[in-house]
Every structure is written in C-alpha cells, then in structure tokens.
C-alpha positions, 0 to 999 in steps of 0.5 A: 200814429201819423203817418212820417211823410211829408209832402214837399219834405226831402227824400229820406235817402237824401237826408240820410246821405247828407247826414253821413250814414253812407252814399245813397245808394246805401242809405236806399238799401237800408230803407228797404230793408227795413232799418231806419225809422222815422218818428218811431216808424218803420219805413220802407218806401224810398219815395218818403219825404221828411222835415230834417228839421222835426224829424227823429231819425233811427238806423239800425236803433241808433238815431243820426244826428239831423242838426246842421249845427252838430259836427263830426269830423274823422281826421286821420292824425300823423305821428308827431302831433299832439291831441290837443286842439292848441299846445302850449310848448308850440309843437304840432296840434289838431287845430292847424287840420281844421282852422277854415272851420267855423264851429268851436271844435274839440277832440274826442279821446286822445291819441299818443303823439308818436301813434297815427290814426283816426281821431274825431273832432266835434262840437257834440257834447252828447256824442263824446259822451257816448264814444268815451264813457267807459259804459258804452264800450266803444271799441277801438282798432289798432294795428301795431308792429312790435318787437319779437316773433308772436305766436296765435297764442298770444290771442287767447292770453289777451283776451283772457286778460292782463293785470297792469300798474292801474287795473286788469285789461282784457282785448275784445278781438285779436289777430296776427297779421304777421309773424317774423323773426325780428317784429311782428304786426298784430291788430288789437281791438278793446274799448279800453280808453286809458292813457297808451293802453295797447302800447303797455299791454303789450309791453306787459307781454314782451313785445314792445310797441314799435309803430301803432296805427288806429285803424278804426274808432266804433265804426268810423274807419281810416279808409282813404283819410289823410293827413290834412297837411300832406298833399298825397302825390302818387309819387310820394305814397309810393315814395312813403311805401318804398322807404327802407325800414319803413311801415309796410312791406312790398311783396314784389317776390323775387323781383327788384322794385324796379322804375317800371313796377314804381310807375305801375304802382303810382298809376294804380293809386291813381286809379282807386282815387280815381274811382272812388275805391275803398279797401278795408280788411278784417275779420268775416264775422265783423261784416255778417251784418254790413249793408253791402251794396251790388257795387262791392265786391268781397275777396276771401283769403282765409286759413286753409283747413287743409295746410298748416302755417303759423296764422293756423296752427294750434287750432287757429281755424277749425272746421266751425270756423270754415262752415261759418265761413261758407255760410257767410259767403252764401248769404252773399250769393244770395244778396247778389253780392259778388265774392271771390273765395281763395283756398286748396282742395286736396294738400298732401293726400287729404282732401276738404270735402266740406269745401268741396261740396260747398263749391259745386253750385258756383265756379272753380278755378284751378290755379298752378303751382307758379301762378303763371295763369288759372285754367278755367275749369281745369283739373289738378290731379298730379298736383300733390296740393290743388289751390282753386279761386272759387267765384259766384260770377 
C-alpha cells in the first residue's frame, strides 16, 4: 500500500478544516486519534500532506467531500419562508439567502412555512440522497412548544410509536425541557421525513403544535446560524427575547427586567460573538463520542437522584442513569476536558453515596440555599438539602 503522503501536498488538518470537518485544532485531534484515513490508510501524523484533488478521504468511516465544486450550504429558515428555491405565488423562498452565489442550488428536505430552523442547500446529488432516503435514517431534531401540561410519560408512548392517516410513526429521542400549566416545550428527535410529522404527532397525541424549531439536521446543528436577511443587532436579539408572549422565557427571578439587566444582556451577546462562542444542549449520552477539544468546557445540570420534580418522576433518572453519567464525566477528566457537574448530596435525610464517593477525587462546592455566593470547600450540616458544584479545575 503506497504510502498517502505527499510532498509538496497540504497539510492534512488544513484540507480537513477547509472542507468543514470542524476548526483545525479539531481536525488535528481527530488525526491523532486515529480517525481519518486517507486512501484507505490510517493516519496519525499531523505532518502529512495530501493532493485535495486525488485524494480519498474518511473520518470516522464516512468520507468528506474534497470536490470544490460541491457545495453545502446550513441556512437557519425564519417562520413565514416557503422550501421552495422560487415560489410561484411570490411569497418569501430560500433563493433570496443565497442569491450572491454562483453554483445551481437546490434544497434538501423541506421545512413547513410557519416551522424555523436549519435547512441545507447544496448542488450534491449523491448527498441528498443520503440525507432524505428514508433507509439511511437521518435523524432530525426539533424543539416544539405545544399546547397543554406533558408529562415524562408522553416519551415512552412516543418512542413505542404512534398510528397516523399514512402509517405508524415512532420518535427515536424524547425529552421534556418544560412543563407548564398552559403549553409545554419538548424536543423530539426521528428521522421520519414525511409532510409535518412531528407537528401531526403530536396532535395525535393532544398536544398541538404551537411553535416548531429544527434545531438539528444529522449533525449539522443551528449554533449561531441566522437568518440571512435579519442583521442581528444585540439590541434586537435582546429585543426578540423580551417580546411579551414570545419564544423563550427570561428567568430573571424575582426581579423587573429592567434597562440595566437589558444592557447586561446585550453586552453578553456581544461577547459570545465576540469570542467565537457556541453553546449547544442535549442529552450526555449523544456526546460520549464528541471530539471534544481542551478549549471546551462541559456543564452538567442533570436530574437529581435525590429529589423529585416533574423532569424525574416516574423513574425519569434511575441510579444506571447516574453512574452512566459519572462515568461520562470521568472519561472527561481523563481527556483533560474541564466539566462542571451540578447536584445535592444529602435532600431531606437521604444522602447519594454513589455521587458522593465519585467526587472525592475532584472539587466540591458547597453552594447556600439563596445562592448568594458558594464557600469553597465549606460544610452544609444544618442545611436539610446540601447542593455542591463539583468541578475537575
């Protein structure tokens, strides 16, 4: 087998980067681990040079397209635009997003006008083959506020599936991110691809679709896409945030949102932009095999063992959940990736000895009822629940 290096090539991370596998230092990581072949071959050295021209390219089993003239694009669509690159009654279309660019583009799957999130233009046959063949089972993230109080168990029925006018329909993830009186938020994951599947499940189900988000298509994620049209000020996110009625709730507590907490807010967008800072959520388990590099940092905020409330009850997180979870984080430790891990010890006289003897080989910190500060390495004993931050710095 002759040997993929070539002299007077590029560097392999650099090609890898170029060609949108993730920023270099990534690229660099997965090359050291072992992850990417070229040409069949394994390779670990980060002083190899390739032709992006001949060569054949893997990670992780799945080959990157190295062909300039094949595009893929990740727009994030905004409620009210059809999925259509032109429409023919005049309304709002994708074309309008990406009219500077030359290549012939068309879009892959399709998103309901009044549901927002990414969608992928490309000039890729062979791509959108393999993103919408319903054998290849892509999966798909949504985030939904509907109508009505959902309880965890709505999950188990889900999953188990559902029977629709046009066939049966199972979810492959489920989670509750809210429960309210009046709507809840749920974020659904399936690789179904029929016409507004998600909003007629749960429909089926009693609880209708009142906003719909995709968050996530495979693995390409929303992040910090935009709207191409919308210049996003820090004034009008905040803006967007505060709208009475509007998408997210702001958890100032007790608190008015006042001009001040506004300028806070705005000035701390500006930041993450700033600093090239990108936040995603989910469950753990869909990042036990995520190249994390030393720049990330991972905060836990998981249902406590301990204490019940409606994101656990009914067996919502058992004790396999919880060790599955420390073991996670311990693979972290040992890849030098530093994590926060939010929890209690003791609530109402029983005390989590798994977590417990977990967390003696890193920091805990004692946190007070209010939160008004955390004493470092501070005991609790008159608190009738002991919540800790336990960190591996």
């Amino acid at each position: 087998m002759s040997d993929p290096h070539v002299p007077g090539g590029q560097r392999l991370q650099k090609v890898m980067a170029h060609a949108g596998v993730g920023s270099r230092r990534v690229c660099e990581d997965l090359i050291a681990r072992g992850r990417v072949t070229v040409d069949g071959q394994v390779v670990t050295s980060l002083g190899t040079r390739i032709d992006p021209a001949t060569a054949v390219l893997h990670v992780d089993g799945t080959r990157v397209q190295l062909d300039a003239s094949k595009v893929t694009l990740a727009l994030y669509k905004p409620p009210g635009v059809v999925s259509t690159m032109v429409d023919e009654r005049g309304r709002p279309a994708l074309a309008q997003y990406v009219a500077d660019r030359p290549e012939r583009l068309f879009h892959i799957g399709r998103l309901d006008r009044d549901t927002e999130g990414v969608i992928l233009l490309s000039n890729d046959g062979e791509l959108a083959h393999r993103l919408t063949h319903p054998s290849y089972e892509v999966p798909k993230t949504y985030v939904a506020r509907v109508e009505g109080t959902v309880t965890r168990g709505l999950g188990r029925v889900l999953k188990r599936g559902v029977t629709l006018h046009d066939g049966p329909v199972a979810v492959d993830g489920f989670v509750l991110r809210e429960a309210a009186q009046r709507n809840s938020i749920v974020e659904i994951t399936l690789h179904s691809g029929r016409n507004r599947i998600v909003r007629r499940i749960m429909e089926e189900v009693g609880h209708p679709v009142m906003e719909l988000v995709r968050t996530k298509f495979g693995t390409v994620e929303a992040g910090r896409l935009k709207p191409a049209i919308i210049p996003a000020t820090p004034e009008a996110e905040a803006g967007e945030l505060l709208e009475p009625g509007g998408q997210f709730n702001m958890p100032v507590g007790k608190r008015d949102f006042n001009i001040n907490m506004k300028n806070k807010l705005c000035q701390f967008i500006e930041a993450l932009k700033s600093n090239d800072i990108v936040f995603t959520a989910s469950d753990f388990r869909k990042y036990k095999n995520h190249s994390f590099s030393s720049n990330d940092f991972v905060y836990i905020d998981p249902p406590y063992l301990l204490s019940t409330a409606s994101y656990n009850e009914n067996g919502g997180w058992s004790e396999d959940d919880e060790i599955d979870l420390l073991n996670f984080l311990t693979d972290l430790d040992n890849k030098n990736i530093r994590f926060a891990l939010s929890n209690v010890l003791v609530h109402k006289g029983k005390t989590n000895y798994l977590l417990k003897e977990w967390a003696k080989q890193y920091k805990i910190h004692y946190l007070n009822h209010n939160y008004n500060n955390s004493n470092y390495q501070s005991t609790a004993s008159k608190q009738s629940t002991i919540e800790v931050l336990i960190t591996n710095y």
